[in-house]
NURO-233287 format. One record per residue (C-alpha): residue number from 0; residue in three letters; chain; x, y, z. Coordinates in pm, 1 decimal. Example, Ala and Ser with C-alpha at 12.3 -4.5 7.8 and 13.67 -1.06 7.14 Angstrom:
REM residues 2
+-------+------+-------+----------+----------+----------+
! vexmi ! sefi ! kolvo !        u !        v !        w !
+-------+------+-------+----------+----------+----------+
!     0 !  ALA !     A !   1230.0 !   -450.0 !    780.0 !
!     1 !  SER !     A !   1367.0 !   -106.0 !    714.0 !
+-------+------+-------+----------+----------+----------+
REM end
This chain:
REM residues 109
+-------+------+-------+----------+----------+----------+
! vexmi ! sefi ! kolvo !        u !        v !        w !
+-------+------+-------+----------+----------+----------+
!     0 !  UNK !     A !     78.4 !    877.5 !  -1213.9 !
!     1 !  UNK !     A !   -164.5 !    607.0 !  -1213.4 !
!     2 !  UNK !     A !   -561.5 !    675.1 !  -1212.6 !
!     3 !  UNK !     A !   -548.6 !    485.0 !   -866.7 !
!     4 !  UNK !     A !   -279.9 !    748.2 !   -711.9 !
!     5 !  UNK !     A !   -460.7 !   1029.3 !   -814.9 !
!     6 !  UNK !     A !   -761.4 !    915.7 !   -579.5 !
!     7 !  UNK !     A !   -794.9 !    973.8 !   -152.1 !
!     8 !  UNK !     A !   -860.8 !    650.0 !     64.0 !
!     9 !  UNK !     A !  -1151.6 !    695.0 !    229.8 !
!    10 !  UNK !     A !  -1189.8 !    566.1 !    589.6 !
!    11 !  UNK !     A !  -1370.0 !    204.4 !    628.2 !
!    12 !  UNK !     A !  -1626.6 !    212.4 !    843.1 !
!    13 !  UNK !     A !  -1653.8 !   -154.3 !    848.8 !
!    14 !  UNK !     A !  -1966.3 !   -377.0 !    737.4 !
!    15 !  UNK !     A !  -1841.7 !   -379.1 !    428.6 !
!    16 !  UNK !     A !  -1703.9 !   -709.6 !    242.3 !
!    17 !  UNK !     A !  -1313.7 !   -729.2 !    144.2 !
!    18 !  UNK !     A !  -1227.5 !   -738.9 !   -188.4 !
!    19 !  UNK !     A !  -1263.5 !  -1012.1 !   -390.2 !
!    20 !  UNK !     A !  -1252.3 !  -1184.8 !   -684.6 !
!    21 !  UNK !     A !  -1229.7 !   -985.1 !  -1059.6 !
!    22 !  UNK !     A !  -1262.6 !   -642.8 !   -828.8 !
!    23 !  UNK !     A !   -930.7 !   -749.9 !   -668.4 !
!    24 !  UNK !     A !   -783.6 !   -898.0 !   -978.6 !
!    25 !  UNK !     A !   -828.2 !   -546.2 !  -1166.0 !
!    26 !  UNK !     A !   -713.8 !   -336.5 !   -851.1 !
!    27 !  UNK !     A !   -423.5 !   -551.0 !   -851.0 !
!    28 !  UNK !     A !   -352.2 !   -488.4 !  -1197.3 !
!    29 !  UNK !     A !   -303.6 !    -91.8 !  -1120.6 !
!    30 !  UNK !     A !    -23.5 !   -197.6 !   -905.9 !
!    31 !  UNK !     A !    149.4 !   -511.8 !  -1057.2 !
!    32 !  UNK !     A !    515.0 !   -475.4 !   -842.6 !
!    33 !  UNK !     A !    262.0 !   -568.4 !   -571.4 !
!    34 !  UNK !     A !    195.1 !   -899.0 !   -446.5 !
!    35 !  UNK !     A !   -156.1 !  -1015.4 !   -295.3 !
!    36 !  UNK !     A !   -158.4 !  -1234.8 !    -15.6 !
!    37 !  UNK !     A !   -426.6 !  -1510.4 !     48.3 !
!    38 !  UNK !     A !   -677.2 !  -1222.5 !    -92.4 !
!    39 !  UNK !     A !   -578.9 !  -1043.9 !    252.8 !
!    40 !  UNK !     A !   -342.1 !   -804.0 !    201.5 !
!    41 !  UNK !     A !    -60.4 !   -653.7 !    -36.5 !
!    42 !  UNK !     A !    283.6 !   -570.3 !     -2.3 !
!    43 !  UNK !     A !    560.0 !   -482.2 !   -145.5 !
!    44 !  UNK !     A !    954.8 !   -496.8 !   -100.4 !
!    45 !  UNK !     A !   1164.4 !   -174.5 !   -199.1 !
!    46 !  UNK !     A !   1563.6 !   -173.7 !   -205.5 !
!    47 !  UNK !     A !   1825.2 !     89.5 !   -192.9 !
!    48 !  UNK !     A !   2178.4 !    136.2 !   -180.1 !
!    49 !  UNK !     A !   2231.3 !    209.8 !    175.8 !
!    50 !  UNK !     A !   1995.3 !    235.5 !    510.8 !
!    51 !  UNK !     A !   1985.0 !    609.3 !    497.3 !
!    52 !  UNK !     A !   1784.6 !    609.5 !    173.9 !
!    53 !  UNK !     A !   1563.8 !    326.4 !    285.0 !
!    54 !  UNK !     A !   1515.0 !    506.1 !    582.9 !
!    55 !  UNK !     A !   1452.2 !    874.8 !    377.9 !
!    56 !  UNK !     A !   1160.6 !    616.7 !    194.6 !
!    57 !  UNK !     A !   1016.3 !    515.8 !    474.6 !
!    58 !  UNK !     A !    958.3 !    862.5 !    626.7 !
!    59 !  UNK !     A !    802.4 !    965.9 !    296.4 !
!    60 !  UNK !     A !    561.0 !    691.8 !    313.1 !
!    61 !  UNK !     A !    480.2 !    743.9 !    680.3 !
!    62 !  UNK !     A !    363.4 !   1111.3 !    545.4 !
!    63 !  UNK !     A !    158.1 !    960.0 !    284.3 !
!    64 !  UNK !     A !    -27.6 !    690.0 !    511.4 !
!    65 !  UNK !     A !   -103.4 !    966.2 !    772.1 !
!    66 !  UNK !     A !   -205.8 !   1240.9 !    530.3 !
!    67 !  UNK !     A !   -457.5 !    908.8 !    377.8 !
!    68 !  UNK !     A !   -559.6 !    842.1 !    743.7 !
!    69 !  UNK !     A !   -463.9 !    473.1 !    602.9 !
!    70 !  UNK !     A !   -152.0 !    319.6 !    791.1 !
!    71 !  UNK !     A !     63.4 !     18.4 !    636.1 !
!    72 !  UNK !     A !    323.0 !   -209.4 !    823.7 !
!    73 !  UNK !     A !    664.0 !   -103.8 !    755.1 !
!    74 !  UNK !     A !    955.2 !   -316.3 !    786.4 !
!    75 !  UNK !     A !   1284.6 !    -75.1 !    754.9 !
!    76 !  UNK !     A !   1627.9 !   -258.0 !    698.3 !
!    77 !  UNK !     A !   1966.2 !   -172.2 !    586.1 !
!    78 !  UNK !     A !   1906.1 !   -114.3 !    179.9 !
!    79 !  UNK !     A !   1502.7 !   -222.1 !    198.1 !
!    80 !  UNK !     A !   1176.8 !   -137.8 !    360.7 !
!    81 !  UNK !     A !    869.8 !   -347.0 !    277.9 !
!    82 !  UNK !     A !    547.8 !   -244.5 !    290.5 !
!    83 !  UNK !     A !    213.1 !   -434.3 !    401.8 !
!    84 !  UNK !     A !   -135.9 !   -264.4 !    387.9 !
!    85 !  UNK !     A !   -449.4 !   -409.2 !    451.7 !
!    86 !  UNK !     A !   -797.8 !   -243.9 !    607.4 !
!    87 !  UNK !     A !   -774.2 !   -358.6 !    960.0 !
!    88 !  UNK !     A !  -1147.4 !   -228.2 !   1002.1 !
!    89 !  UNK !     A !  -1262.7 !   -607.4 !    731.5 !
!    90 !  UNK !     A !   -946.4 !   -795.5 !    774.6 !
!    91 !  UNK !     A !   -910.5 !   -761.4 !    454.3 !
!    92 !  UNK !     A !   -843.2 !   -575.0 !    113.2 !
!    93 !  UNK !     A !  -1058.9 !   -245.4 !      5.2 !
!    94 !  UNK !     A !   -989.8 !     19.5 !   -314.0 !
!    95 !  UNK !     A !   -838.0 !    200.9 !      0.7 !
!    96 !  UNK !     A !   -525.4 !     -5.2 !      7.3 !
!    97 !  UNK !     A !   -471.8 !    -22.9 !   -320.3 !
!    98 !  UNK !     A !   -489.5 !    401.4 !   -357.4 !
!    99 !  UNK !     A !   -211.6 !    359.0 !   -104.0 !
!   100 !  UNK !     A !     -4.6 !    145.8 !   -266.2 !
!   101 !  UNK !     A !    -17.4 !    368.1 !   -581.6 !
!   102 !  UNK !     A !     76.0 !    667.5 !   -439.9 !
!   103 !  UNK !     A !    396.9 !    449.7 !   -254.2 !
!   104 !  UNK !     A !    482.0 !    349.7 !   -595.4 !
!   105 !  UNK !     A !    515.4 !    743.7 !   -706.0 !
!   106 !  UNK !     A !    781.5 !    802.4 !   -414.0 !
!   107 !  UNK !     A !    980.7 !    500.2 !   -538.3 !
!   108 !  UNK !     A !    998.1 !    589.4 !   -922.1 !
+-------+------+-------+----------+----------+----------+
REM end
């Protein structure tokens, strides 16, 4: 388990800048099957052999994001799901979604 999965997101009250620069570039290292968007948000695609295990995933991470109080967009398919997580709060990226994104990447190992 990465250092980063170990941790809680803790809720953005806003006010706050979004990530940027070599913060982001070392956050992003703790989750490298993750892709950064325009500096705005992350995401991730995860496949599987048939919808019912995609769809097993998905629930898992839906317990994750609301046990975090941090909530991703989920796109569930036949054999995928991707995942998208930003802090809606800045518009943008905080240590927050990257904590998420670790602890997704436990349920998918």
């Amino acid at each position: 388990m990465s250092d980063l999965a170990a941790k809680h997101c803790v809720p953005c009250k806003g006010g706050v800048p979004p990530l940027a620069g070599a913060e982001l570039a070392k956050l992003s290292a703790e989750v490298p099957a993750w892709t950064v968007v325009d500096g705005h948000h992350i995401t991730r695609k995860f496949t599987f052999p048939d919808f019912k295990l995609a769809l097993a995933f998905v629930n898992k991470v839906g317990e994750v994001a609301e046990a975090e109080g941090h909530h991703p967009d989920i796109l569930l398919a036949w054999g995928r799901a991707e995942v998208t997580t930003y802090t809606h709060k800045i518009d943008g990226l905080t240590e927050g979604d990257f904590i998420l994104a670790a602890k997704i990447d436990t349920l998918y190992e």
